[in-house]
N, C-alpha and C positions, 0 to 999 in steps of 0.2 A: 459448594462447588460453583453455582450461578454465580456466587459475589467474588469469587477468585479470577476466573473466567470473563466478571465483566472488567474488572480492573486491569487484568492481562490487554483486553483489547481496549482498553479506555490508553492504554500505554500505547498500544499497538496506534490507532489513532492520532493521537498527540505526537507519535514521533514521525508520522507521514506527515502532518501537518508542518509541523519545524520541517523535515528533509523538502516539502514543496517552496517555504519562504524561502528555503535556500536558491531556490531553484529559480525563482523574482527578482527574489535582490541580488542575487553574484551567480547567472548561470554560470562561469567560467569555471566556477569552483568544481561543475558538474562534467563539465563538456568539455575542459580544458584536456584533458587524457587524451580523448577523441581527435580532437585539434591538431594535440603533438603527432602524433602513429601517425594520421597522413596528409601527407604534405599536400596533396591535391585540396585540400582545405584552408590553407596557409591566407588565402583570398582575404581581404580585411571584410569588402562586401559578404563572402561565404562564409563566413565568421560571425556575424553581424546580423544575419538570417537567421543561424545556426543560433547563435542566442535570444533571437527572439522569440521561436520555434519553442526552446527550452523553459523561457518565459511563460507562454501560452501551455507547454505541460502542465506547468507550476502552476499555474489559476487552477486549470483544470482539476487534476490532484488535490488542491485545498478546499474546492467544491467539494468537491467528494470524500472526503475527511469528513467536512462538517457533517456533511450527509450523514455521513458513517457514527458520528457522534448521535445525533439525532435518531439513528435507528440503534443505538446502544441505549439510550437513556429510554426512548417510549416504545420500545420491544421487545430487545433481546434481555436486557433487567430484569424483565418480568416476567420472562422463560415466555414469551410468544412466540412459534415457530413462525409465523413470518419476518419477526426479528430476527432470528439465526439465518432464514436464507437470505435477507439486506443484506446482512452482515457478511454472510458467506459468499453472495453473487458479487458484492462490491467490491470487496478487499482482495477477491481472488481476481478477479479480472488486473485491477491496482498491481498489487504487487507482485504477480502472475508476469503481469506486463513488462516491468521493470528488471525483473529475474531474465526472462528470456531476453530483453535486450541487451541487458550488461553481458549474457552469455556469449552472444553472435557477435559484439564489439569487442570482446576480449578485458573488460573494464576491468581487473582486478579491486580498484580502489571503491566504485561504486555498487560492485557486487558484495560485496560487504554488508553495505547497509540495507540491501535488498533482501540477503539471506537473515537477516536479525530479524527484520519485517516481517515474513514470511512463516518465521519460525514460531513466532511469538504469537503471530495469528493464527498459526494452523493449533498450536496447544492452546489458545483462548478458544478455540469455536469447537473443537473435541470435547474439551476436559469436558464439559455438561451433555454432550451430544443425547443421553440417558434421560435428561431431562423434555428435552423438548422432541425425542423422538424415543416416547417409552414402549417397551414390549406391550404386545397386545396380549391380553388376557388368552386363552385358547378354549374354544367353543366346542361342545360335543355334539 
């Protein structure tokens, strides 16, 4: 269950990793939705911001990936419950984040890959939960 669960989130990772390059090299591809809906945006300078903003998520995000790889490979691998909460505090914040904002922008297109993220992580960081948080024995 540990080795199904780390591969689930090694996927989970890898594909936050690729959705932040995207997000470096072509924010538009992210933020172009946003863009369209309003017009008060239309600005080439408010645009331009607006993309670099997105840029700066994108670093962010891919820090935090590797991160996330790194506390899957010397942690959670190894059933170490400070590996499950890495994994648990990070990813949830990450794509917690990402969830909630595509929701309040209305994003159809990027909410998408926020719910795949999300999904994937919340069944990778359960499926073992038994593991790294087992029943305590009961004492008379």
């Amino acid at each position: 269950m540990l080795k199904t669960a780390s591969t689930i989130l090694l996927i989970v990772a890898l594909f936050g990793a690729i959705y932040c390059l995207v997000l470096i090299v072509s924010p538009q591809t992210v933020s172009g939705n946003t863009l369209k809906v309003n017009e008060e945006l239309q600005n080439p300078a408010v645009t331009k911001a607006i993309y670099d903003v997105v840029r700066h998520l994108g670093a962010l995000g891919l820090a935090a990936n590797i991160a996330a790889l790194f506390i899957l490979f010397n942690g959670f691998k190894k059933g170490l419950r400070w590996g499950w909460w890495g994994f648990f505090i990070t990813a949830f914040i990450g794509w917690g984040y990402g969830l909630v904002r595509f929701i309040i922008n209305g994003d159809t297109k990027n909410l998408i890959g926020q719910l795949i993220g999300i999904v994937l992580f919340l069944i990778g960081i359960l499926l073992p939960i038994k593991i790294f948080f087992p029943k305590k024995p009961a004492t008379s």
